[in-house]
C-alpha positions in Angstrom: 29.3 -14.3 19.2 29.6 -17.0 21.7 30.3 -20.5 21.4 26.3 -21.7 22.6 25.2 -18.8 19.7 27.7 -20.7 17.4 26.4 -24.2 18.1 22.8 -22.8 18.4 23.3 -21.3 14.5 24.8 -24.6 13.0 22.2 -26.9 14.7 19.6 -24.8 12.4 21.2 -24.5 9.7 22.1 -28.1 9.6 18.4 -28.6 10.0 17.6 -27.3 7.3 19.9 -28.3 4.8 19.3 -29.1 1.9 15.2 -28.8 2.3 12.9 -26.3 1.7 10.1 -26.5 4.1 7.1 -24.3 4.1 4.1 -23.7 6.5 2.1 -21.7 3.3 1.3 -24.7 1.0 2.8 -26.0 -2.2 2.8 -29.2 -4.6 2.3 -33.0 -3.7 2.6 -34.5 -6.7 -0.4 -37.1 -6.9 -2.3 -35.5 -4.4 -2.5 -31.7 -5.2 -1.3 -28.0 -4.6 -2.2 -26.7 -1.3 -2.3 -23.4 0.0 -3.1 -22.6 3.7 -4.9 -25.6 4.1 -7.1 -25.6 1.2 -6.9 -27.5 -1.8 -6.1 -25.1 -4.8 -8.0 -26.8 -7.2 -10.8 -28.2 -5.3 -11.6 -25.3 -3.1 -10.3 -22.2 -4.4 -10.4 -22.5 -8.5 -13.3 -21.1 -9.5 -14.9 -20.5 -6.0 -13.1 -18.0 -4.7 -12.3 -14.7 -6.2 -8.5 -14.2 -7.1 -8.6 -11.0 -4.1 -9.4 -13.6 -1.5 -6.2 -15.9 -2.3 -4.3 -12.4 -2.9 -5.3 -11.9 1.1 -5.1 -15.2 2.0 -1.3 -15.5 0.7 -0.6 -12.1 2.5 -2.4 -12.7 6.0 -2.9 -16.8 5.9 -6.6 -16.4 6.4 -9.4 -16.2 3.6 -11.5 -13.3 4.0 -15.4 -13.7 3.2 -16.0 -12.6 -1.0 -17.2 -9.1 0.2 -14.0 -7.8 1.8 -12.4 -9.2 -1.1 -14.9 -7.0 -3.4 -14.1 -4.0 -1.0 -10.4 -5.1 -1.4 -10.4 -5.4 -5.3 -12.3 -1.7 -5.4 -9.5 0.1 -3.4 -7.2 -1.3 -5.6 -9.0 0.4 -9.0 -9.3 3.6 -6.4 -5.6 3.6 -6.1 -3.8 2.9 -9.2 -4.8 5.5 -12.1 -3.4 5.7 -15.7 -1.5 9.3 -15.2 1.8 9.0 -16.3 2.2 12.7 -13.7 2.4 9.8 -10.6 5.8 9.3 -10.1 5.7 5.6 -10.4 3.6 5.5 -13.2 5.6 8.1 -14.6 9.0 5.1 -14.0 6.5 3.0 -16.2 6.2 5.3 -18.9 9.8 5.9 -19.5 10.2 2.4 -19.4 8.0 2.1 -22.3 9.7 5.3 -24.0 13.2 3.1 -23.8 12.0 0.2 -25.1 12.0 -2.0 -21.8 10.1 -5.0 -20.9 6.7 -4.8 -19.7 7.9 -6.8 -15.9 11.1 -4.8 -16.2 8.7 -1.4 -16.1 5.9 -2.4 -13.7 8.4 -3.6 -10.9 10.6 -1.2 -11.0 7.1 1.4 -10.6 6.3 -1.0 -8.0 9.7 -0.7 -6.1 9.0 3.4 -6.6 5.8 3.0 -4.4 7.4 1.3 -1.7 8.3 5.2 -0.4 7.8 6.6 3.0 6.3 9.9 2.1 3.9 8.4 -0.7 3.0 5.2 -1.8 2.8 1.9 0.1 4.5 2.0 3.2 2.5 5.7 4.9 -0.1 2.8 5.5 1.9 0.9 8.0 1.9 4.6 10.0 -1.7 5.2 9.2 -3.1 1.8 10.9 -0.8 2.4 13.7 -2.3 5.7 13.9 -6.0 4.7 14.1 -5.4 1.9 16.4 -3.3 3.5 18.8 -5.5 6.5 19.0 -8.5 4.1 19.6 -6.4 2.8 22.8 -6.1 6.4 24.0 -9.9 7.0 23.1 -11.3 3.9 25.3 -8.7 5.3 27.9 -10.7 8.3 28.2 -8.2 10.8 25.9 -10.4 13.2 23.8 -10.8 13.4 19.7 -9.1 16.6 20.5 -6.4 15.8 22.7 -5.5 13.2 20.3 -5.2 15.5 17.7 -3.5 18.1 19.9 -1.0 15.0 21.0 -0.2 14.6 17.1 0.7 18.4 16.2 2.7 18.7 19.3 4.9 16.2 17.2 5.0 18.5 13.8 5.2 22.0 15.5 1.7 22.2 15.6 0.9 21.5 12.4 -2.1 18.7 11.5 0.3 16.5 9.6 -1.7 13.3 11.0 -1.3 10.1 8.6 -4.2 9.4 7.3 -5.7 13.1 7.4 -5.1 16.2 4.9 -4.0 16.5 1.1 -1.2 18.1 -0.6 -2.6 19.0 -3.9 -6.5 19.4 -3.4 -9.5 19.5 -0.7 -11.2 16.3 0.0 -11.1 12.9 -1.2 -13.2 11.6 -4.4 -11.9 8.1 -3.5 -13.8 8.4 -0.2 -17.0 8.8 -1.7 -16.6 6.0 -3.9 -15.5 3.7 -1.3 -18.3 4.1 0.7 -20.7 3.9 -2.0 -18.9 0.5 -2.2 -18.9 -0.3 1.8 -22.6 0.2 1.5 -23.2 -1.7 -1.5 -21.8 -4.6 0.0 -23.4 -4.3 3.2 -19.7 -3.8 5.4 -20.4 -2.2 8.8 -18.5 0.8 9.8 -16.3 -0.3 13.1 -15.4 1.4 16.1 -12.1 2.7 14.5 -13.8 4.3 11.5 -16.3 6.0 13.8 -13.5 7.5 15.7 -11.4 8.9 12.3 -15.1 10.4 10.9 -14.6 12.4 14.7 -11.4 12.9 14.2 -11.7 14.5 10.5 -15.1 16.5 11.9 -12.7 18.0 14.5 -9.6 18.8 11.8 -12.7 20.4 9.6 -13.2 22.7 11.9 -10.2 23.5 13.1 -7.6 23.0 10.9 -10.3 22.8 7.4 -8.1 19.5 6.9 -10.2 16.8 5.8 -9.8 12.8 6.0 -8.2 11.3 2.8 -7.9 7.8 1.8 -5.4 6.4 3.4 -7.4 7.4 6.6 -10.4 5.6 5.4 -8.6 2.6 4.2 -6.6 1.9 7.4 -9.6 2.5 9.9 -11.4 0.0 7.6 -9.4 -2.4 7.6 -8.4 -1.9 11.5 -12.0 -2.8 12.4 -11.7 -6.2 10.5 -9.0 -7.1 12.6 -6.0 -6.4 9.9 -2.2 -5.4 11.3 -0.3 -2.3 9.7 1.8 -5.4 8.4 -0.4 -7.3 7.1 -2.6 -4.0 5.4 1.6 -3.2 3.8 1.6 -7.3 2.4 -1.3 -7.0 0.5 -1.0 -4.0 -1.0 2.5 -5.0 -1.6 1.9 -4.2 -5.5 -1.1 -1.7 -5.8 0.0 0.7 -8.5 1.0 -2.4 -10.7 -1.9 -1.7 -13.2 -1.4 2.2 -13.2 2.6 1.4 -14.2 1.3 -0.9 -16.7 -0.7 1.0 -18.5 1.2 4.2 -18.7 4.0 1.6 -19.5 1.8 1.1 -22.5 1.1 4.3 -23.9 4.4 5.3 -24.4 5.6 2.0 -25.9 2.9 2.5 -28.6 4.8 5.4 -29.3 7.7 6.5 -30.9 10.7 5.9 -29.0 12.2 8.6 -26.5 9.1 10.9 -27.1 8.8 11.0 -23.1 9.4 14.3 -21.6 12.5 14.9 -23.4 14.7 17.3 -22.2 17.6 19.5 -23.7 20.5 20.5 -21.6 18.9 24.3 -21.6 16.3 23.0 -19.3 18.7 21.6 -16.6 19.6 24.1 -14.4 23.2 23.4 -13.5 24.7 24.3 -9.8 27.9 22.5 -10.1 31.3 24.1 -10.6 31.8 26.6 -13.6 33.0 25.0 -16.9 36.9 24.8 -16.4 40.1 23.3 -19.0 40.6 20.0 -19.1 45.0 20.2 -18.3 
């Protein structure tokens, strides 16, 4: 590192020292907590719903109460009470050890933070959407794109945001645009494009759209970044963990899948004498 990098470093540090400075808000004592600009207690306690200041802490901008109602609806979509999830299935063996509650939930959480499943295949599927609307407005088919995105899985349709592992379709789907209507939320240019991009897999590849799809061409069209879409649903499966957390610690204790050493198959080296 050079000598300018050196004295560049220390300057900052030095700057900072001792202080904790923050552009998000916080406590003036006599005056008020603030958050983003808005007075916590005067205009967000009990005006605003507790999904708007969720998404106003992740993004910095408050969205209107019906995103927040869509938001707080994926949210129940996405976190169920089956202890067969993996993360929730982290949660119920917490509870079967006897853990704490927080202990359980984040360490579920941490689970979901995965790149196959969980949090983070959002990031891809918003880049996904909104890259492929680029390549749309530039005049590339719904089935080039598609063509484009098998080339990169030996042909296969293993497009984020598009196909299931375990069943056809998406009941999550329906429900979500039962809600969508509901609360009046047009459907954007980028959802348009995904419903021709699933009509094409259908007949194709019979792959369908699933809800990770649907979510991140939603949100796409309201204007949302794959990181911003990752910081608020930093902690989705938190009330899934929780409450398989909670059915096993109203049990008795170590009743979760036990095991005996029969039912581990073992590929190590044979059994040998200890010398």
């Amino acid at each position: 590192m050079s000598s300018n990098m050196n004295d560049r470093a220390y300057q900052l540090w030095d700057e900072r020292r001792g202080k904790i400075q923050s552009k998000k808000g916080g406590w003036i004592i006599g005056k008020g907590v603030f958050n983003h600009g808005y007075s916590m207690m005067d205009d967000l306690v009990g005006k605003v719903s507790y999904m708007q200041v969720m998404v106003l802490n992740a993004t910095g901008r408050l969205p209107e109460r019906a995103v927040a109602d869509w938001f707080d609806a994926i949210h129940i979509c996405l976190s169920w009470p089956d202890p067969r999830i993996w993360c929730n299935q982290i949660g119920a063996l917490g509870g079967t050890a006897r853990t704490s509650v927080v202990a359980a939930t984040s360490a579920g959480v941490l689970a979901a933070d995965a790149k196959a499943y969980g949090i983070k295949p959002l990031i891809q599927g918003v880049n996904f959407i909104q890259t492929a609307l680029l390549d749309f407005k530039r005049g590339t088919s719904v089935d080039e794109i598609i063509r484009n995105e098998c080339a990169k899985h030996r042909g296969k349709p293993n497009i984020m945001g598009y196909a299931r592992p375990l069943a056809k379709g998406d009941e999550r789907i329906i429900a979500m645009w039962r809600v969508q209507k509901a609360l009046g939320l047009p459907i954007g240019e980028h959802l348009q494009l995904a419903e021709q991009i699933e009509q094409s897999l259908l007949k194709n590849f019979d792959e369908s759209m699933n809800i990770n799809g649907y979510m991140t061409a939603f949100l796409s069209d309201l204007g949302y970044t794959a990181d911003e879409v990752y910081r608020i649903f930093a902690v989705l499966v938190t009330s899934g963990v929780t409450a398989c957390y909670v059915d096993t610690r109203d049990k008795a204790p170590d009743t979760f899948l036990p095991l005996r050493c029969a039912d581990i198959e073992y590929t190590g080296k044979l059994a040998r004498p200890v010398p």
